[in-house]
KOLPA-515808 format. One record per residue (C-alpha): x, y, z. Coordinates in steps of 0.25 Angstrom, whole numbers, plus 5000, padded with zeros to 4 digits. Last residue first. Layout:
% KOLPA-515808
XYZ ...
% end
This chain:
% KOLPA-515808
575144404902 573944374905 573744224910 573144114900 571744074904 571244144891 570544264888 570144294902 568644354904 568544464911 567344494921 566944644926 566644644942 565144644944 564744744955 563844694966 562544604966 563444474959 563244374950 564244284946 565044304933 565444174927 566544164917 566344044908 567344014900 567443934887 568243814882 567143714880 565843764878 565343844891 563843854897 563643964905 563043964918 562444064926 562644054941 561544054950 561644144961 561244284955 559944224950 559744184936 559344254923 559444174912 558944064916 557544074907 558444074896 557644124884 558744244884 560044114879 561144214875 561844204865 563344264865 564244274853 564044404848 564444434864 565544354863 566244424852 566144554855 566444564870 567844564867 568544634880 569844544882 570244524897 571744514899 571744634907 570744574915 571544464918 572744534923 571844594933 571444464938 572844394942 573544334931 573144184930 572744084940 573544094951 573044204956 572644134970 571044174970 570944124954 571743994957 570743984969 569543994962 569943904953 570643914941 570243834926 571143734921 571643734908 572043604901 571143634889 571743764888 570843874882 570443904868 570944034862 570744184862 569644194872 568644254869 568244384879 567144404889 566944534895 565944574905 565844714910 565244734925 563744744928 563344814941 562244774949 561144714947 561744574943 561244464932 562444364930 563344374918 564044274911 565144274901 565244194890 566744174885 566744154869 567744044860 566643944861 565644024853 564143994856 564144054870 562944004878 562444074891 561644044902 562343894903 561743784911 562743744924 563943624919 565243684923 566343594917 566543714910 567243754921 566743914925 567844014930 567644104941 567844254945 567544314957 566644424957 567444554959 567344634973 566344744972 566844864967 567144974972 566445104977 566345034991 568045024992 568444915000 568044794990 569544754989 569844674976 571344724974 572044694963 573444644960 574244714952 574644644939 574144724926 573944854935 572844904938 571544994932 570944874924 570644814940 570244944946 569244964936 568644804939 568644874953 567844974950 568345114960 568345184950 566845144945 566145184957 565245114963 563745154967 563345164978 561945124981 560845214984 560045254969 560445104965 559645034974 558345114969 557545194977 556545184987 557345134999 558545234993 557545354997 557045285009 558345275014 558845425010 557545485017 557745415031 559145465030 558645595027 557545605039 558645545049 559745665046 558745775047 559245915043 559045935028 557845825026 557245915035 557746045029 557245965015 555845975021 555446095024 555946155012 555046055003 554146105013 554346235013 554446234995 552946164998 552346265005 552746394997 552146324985 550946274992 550746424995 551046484983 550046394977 550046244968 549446254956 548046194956 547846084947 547446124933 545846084930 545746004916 545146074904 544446004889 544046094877 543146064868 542946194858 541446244855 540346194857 539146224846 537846324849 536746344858 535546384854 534946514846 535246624855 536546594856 537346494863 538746464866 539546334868 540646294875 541446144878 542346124889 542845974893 543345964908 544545894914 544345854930 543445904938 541945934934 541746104929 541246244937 541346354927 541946474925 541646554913 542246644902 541646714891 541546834899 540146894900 538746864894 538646734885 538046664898 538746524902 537946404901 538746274907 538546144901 539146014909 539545884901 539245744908 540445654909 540245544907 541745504900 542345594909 543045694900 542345794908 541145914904 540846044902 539946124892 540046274892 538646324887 538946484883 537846574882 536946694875 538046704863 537246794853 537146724840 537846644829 538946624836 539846584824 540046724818 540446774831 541546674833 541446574845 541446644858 542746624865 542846544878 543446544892 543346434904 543646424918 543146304924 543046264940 543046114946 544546084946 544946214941 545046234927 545546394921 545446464908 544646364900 544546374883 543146384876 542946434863 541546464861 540546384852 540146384837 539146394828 538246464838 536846444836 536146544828 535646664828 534746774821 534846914817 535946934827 536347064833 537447154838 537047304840 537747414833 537347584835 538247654825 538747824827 537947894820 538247924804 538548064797 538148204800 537048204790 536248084796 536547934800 535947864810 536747704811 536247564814 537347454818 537147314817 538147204820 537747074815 538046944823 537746824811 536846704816 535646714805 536046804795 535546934791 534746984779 533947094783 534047184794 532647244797 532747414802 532347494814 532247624817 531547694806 531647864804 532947864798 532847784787 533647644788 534847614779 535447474778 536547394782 537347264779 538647194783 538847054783 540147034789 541046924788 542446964794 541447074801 541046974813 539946994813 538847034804 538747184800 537547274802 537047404797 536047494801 536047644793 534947754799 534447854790 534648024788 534848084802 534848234800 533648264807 532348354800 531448324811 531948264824 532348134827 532948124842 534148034844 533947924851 534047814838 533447694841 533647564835 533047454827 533647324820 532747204814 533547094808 533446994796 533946864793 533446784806 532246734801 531446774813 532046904813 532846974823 532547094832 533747184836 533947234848 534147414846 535147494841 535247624845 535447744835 536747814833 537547894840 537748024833 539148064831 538848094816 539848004809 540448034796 540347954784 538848014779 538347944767 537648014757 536747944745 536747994732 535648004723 535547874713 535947884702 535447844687 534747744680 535947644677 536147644692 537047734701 537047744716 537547844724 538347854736 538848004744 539947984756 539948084766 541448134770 542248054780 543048154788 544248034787 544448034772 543847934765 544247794761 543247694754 542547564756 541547524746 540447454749 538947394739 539847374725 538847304715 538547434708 540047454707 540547594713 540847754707 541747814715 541347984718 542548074726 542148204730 543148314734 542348414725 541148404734 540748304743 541648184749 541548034744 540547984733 540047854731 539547814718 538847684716 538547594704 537747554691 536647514697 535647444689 534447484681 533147544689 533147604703 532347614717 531747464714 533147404716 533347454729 534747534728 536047474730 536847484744 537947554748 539147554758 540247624759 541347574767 542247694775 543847684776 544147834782 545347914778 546348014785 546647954798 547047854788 546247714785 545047754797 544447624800 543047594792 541547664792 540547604785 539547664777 538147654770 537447704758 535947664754 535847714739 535147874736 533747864732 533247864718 533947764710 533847784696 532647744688 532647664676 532247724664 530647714659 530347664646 529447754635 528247724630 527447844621 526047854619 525347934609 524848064617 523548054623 522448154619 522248274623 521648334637 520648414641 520448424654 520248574656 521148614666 522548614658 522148554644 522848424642 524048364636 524048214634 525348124634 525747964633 526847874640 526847744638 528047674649 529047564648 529647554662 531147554665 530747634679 529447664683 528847804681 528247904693 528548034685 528048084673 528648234666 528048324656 528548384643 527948464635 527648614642 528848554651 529048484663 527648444666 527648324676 526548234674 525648144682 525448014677 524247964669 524347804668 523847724656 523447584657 523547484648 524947434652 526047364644 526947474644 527047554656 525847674655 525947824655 525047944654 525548094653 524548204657 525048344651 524648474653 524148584644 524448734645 525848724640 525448614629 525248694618 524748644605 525648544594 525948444607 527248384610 527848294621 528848264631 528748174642 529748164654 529648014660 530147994676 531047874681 530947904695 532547914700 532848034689 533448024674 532048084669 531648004658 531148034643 529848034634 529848134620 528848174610 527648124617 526548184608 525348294612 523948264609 523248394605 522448484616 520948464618 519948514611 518448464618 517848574623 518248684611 517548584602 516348584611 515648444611 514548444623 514248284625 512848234627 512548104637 512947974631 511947884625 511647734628 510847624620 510847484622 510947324625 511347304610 512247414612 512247584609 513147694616 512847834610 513647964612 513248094611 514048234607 513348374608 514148474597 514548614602 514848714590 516048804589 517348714587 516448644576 516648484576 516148404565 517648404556 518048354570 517648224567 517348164579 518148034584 517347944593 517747864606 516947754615 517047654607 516147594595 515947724589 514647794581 514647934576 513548024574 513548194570 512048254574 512048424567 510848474573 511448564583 512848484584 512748354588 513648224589 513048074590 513947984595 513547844593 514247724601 514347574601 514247464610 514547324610 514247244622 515147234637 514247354638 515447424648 514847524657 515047664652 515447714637 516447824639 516547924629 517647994619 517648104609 518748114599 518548244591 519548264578 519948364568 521248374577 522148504579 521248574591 521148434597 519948364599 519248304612 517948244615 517348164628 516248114631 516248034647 515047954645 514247864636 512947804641 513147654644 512847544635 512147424637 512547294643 513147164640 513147044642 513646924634 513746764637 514446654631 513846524629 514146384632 513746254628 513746094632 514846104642 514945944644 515145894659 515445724660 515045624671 513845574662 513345704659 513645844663 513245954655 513746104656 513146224649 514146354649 514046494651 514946614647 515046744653 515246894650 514347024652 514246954667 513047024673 511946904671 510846944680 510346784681 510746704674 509646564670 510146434667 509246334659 509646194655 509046154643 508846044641 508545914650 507145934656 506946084655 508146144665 507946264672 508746354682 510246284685 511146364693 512346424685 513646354687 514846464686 515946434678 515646564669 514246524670 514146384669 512846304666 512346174670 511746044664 511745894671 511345764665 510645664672 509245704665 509945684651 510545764641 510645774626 510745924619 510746004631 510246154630 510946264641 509946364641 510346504648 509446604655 509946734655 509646854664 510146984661 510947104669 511947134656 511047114643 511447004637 512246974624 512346884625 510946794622 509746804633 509546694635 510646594636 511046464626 511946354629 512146194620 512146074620 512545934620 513545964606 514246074614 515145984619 516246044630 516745934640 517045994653 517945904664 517645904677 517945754682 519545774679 519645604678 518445564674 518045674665 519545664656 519045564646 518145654642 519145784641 519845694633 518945644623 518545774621 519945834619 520245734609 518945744602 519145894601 520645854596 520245764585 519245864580 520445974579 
% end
């Protein structure tokens, strides 16, 4: 323990610097003393000394009184200090002497102080014995309190017999061996301290004054199954209670303090308390007492006992709804309930009975406690509904509910007021008809049920009849509620009085739905469709409808359009299409665009009048064509001015072909090449025979020397068939080629229709054979430059001039030998 002293002191000196008030406590550098020593006398003056051992002229000395610096009075050099009290009341206080040196403060002493007083006279004797006890108790009341000890005599005298007793309370047992039931003894008592002496005025003890009945014993505490838990106490007594009374006192455990209740008396012994707590431990005790006198016994040994719970005492808050008929012969009706407030019963609910009809045609179902609706059928005359509420304590009474109506209107709604916060609602109404004393209407019910019903919030509440108004609770910010207050009385409901209304609103989620009806060149027709209710968020005030074109600048136009009315509008717009885009706008702002849409005007349909006008003229016109010769002639040329040359030229038919002609006689008749017939061909193109001595650049090359080549110039007209065929064997050397005049007398070879009989048709094997030179810039030459061909030795060269007319078809002979 040394080793921690010094610890501490070490400590708490080290520590000076850095908390600057800290006490060190050495008693070795003085010491405190007072005059006069505790205990004082209450009222006195004390002067108290505090004595330094060591000290010096720098040093300061000061005393505390119960953390209070008392003023310095005297100091002799450097000790003692003195400190004078003046009138000192406080029977409790300490003092301590302080001395600060060299930065640091050391309580050098302290002393505790008593005061007291002296005792007061003795008041308030009482004595009481019973008829069976050999004993006197008396009693007194001492006065002020000395806050010293103080003792009592009591002196008891009887002519000039002095009995004396001494007690440190305020309570004495006499024998009552002392006591005669015929004399009259004088009782005093005596208080004595060290500060004095008191004495009690005389008492007058009459043994007859002072009997008072025997103390009874609690034999038996139960509870009364009622809402208010209330005790019944039984007891016993060896005398005759009837013309006693009872006073029962009571406290909860754990307190000091007794409680004297009002009783009930049930019985001779039994009596009844009220007014209890529930599932509290109470002490219950009994006295019996003289009726008019005030002489009571003594307390009864106490007896604790725990309260029950209690039941519910009012019946539960019962609402209903009334649905579509099921059958003409049933109702669907929701019944609606809500638990009782938690302080107006004890334990837990157990459940709910609802019972339908009266009588012996009752039917009762027992519900869940967690089960606040039910939806039930009942016949069409819609007999009252009756609802109780069962907890583990007992039942609550039952609560009616009238189905039927009354045929009364109900009351008037009025504007509701919303809160700051917008979670709660304050609704009021006005009911019209008269209130006179002793009517029938029992409450109001308001409910209210956010829109739309698919996700409904439903609640309601049950107001007293004689307030107007009631707080909604609860609600969210931006949902529509529809609320409805209801009277209902004996006869059954009212009819309902609903209002719309908002607790608090937003900004629309959402915008309308736009679509346009008709688009003139400078003129809009539009429609739209509020958004949904549960994303409006408010009451619609306005529509913005926003504008614009697809130019690139284009500047957008807004147009505000009031909610009031059909949501349709016409509105002047630019030319051209047109970008649509609306909003609404509640109380709280404008809220989001809906759908884009874009519209151009629709040219004007042509009248009945235009219509008419223009079959007239059409009419009109082909008359005229009709019956002037000149007009369609100059109609006819400038149609074939503009078109093609096809669209007007005559076209030849293909009987009258003379190639046709040609297949189409006989082997050896001579043909005849008039052109007399305009449907006919032209006349033939003569045919000539090329020398390979002929030295012009060729257009076309054939690699195989057993081919004929044939050569085509580029014509507009008509193309005939070319056919050039092999010849089987190599010509004659020696063969000489005819003229034009051979060809023009026949000499040379059968005449022409022979030789197209002897034609071949094997276009196969010269066209695989046949290239073509396409990077020829030559290829395509005029009509009077003849193409040229270059031959090997032993080929033909058949040479087709180019003609603007019909090109015959060209046969190649086989060989220069004559047809057979």
């Amino acid at each position: 323990m040394t080793l921690w002293r010094c610890f501490i002191t070490l400590l708490l000196s080290g520590s000076v610097a850095l908390f600057g008030g800290t006490q060190v406590f050495d008693a070795s550098r003085g010491n405190l003393s007072a005059e006069p020593p505790s205990p004082f006398l209450l009222g006195s003056d004390l002067v108290v000394y505090c004595h330094i051992a060591a000290c010096e002229r720098r040093s300061q000395v000061s005393l505390v009184w119960d953390k209070e610096p008392v003023a310095l009075w005297r100091r002799d050099q450097c000790s003692p200090v003195v400190f004078k009290l003046t009138d000192v009341q406080r029977p409790r206080s300490t003092l301590h002497c302080k001395l600060r040196e060299a930065g640091l403060t050391y309580v050098v002493g302290g002393l505790d102080l008593r005061g007291g007083r002296p005792p007061d006279k003795p008041k308030n004797i009482t004595c009481a014995t019973t008829s069976r006890s050999h004993w006197a108790e008396c009693r007194w009341r001492r006065g002020f309190d000395t806050h010293v000890p103080t003792s009592y005599n009591v002196s008891l005298t009887s002519g000039d017999r002095t009995w004396y007793w001494t007690s440190e309370g305020e309570e004495l047992v006499l024998p009552g061996a002392v006591l005669d039931v015929n004399e009259q003894y004088q009782l005093v008592v005596s208080a004595r301290n060290q500060f004095g002496r008191s004495q009690s005025d005389p008492f007058t003890l009459v043994h007859k004054d002072i009997l008072v009945p025997e103390s009874p014993r609690i034999t038996h505490v139960y509870f009364e199954n009622s809402s208010t838990p209330a005790a019944v106490l039984r007891w016993e007594t060896p005398e005759d209670s009837s013309n006693l009374t009872a006073a029962v006192g009571l406290r909860p455990d754990g307190s000091s303090s007794w409680d004297a209740r009002e009783v009930t008396r049930l019985g001779r012994d039994e009596v009844r308390v009220d007014g209890l707590e529930p599932l509290v431990d109470y002490h219950f005790r009994i006295k019996m007492c003289v009726t008019g006198a005030g002489k009571c016994s003594k307390w009864s040994p106490a007896v604790m006992r725990r309260t029950p719970g209690k039941g519910p005492s009012q019946p539960p808050r019962v609402w209903r709804m009334l649905s579509n008929r099921e059958t003409s012969l049933l109702q669907n009706v929701t019944v609606l309930w809500k638990a009782p407030h938690p302080e107006s019963y004890s334990g837990q609910v157990e459940g709910y009975i609802v019972v339908l009809g009266q009588g012996a045609t009752a039917r009762e179902e027992m519900y869940g406690p967690s089960l606040k609706r039910v939806s039930l059928l009942v016949p069409a005359d819609l007999p009252p509904l009756a609802v109780t509420v069962v907890t583990s304590y007992g039942r609550s009474p039952p609560a009616v509910v009238p189905l039927g109506l009354s045929g009364d209107p109900g009351p008037a709604l009025r504007l509701t007021v919303p809160e700051a916060n917008g979670r709660a609602l304050l609704v009021s109404w006005e009911w019209s008809r008269p209130q006179a004393p002793g009517s029938d209407e029992w409450y109001y019910v308001l409910d209210w049920i956010s829109v739309p019903v698919g996700k409904s919030q439903l609640g309601w509440m049950k107001v007293p009849i004689d307030q107007n108004e009631a707080r909604i609770t609860g609600m969210s910010v931006g949902v529509r509620y529809n609320i409805s207050v209801y009277c209902v009385n004996g006869r059954g409901v009212s009819t309902p009085s609903s209002i719309l209304a908002y607790s608090g609103q937003l900004k629309p989620a959402a915008g309308p739905n736009v679509s346009v009806l008709a688009h003139r060149a400078t003129r809009l027709l539009v429609q739209w469709e509020d958004p949904a209710v549960e994303q409006q968020g408010g009451f619609i005030t306005n529509y913005t409808i926003y504008l614009w074109t697809l130019h690139v600048h284009s500047q957008e136009i807004a147009v505000v359009v009031p909610a009031r009315g059909r949501r349709q509008a016409w509105l002047e717009c630019p030319e051209g299409t047109v970008a649509i885009q609306m909003s609404a706008s509640t109380s709280a702002g404008e809220g989001r665009r809906g759908n884009l849409i874009s519209s151009r005007p629709k040219q004007p349909a042509a009248g009945p009048a235009v219509l008419v006008l223009s079959v007239i003229g059409v009419a009109g016109f082909t008359v005229l064509v009709a019956c002037c010769t000149p007009i369609r002639r100059r109609i006819k040329e400038q149609c074939v001015s503009w078109g093609p040359d096809w669209l007007v030229k005559k076209l030849p038919k293909p009987g009258n072909s003379q190639a046709i002609k040609l297949l189409e006689m006989d082997a050896w008749s001579e043909p005849s090449l008039s052109h007399t017939d305009t449907d006919s061909d032209p006349p033939l193109s003569p045919i000539s025979f090329a020398s390979e001595e002929d030295s012009q650049p060729p257009l076309l090359s054939v690699q195989n020397p057993t081919d004929a080549v044939v050569t085509e110039t580029p014509d507009h007209g008509y193309k005939p068939q070319l056919t050039a065929v092999p010849r089987a064997e190599e010509p004659n050397q020696d063969q000489t080629y005819p003229t034009e005049e051979d060809l023009a007398s026949g000499r040379f070879g059968p005449p022409l229709g022979n030789l197209l009989f002897s034609v071949e048709l094997e276009p196969s094997t010269w066209l695989q054979n046949l290239e073509l030179d396409l990077n020829r810039s030559d290829w395509w030459g005029t009509e009077d430059h003849a193409h040229l061909v270059d031959l090997q030795k032993g080929e033909t060269l058949v040479a087709v001039s180019a003609v603007t007319g019909y090109v015959p078809q060209i046969c190649i002979p086989s060989s220069g030998q004559e047809a057979e």
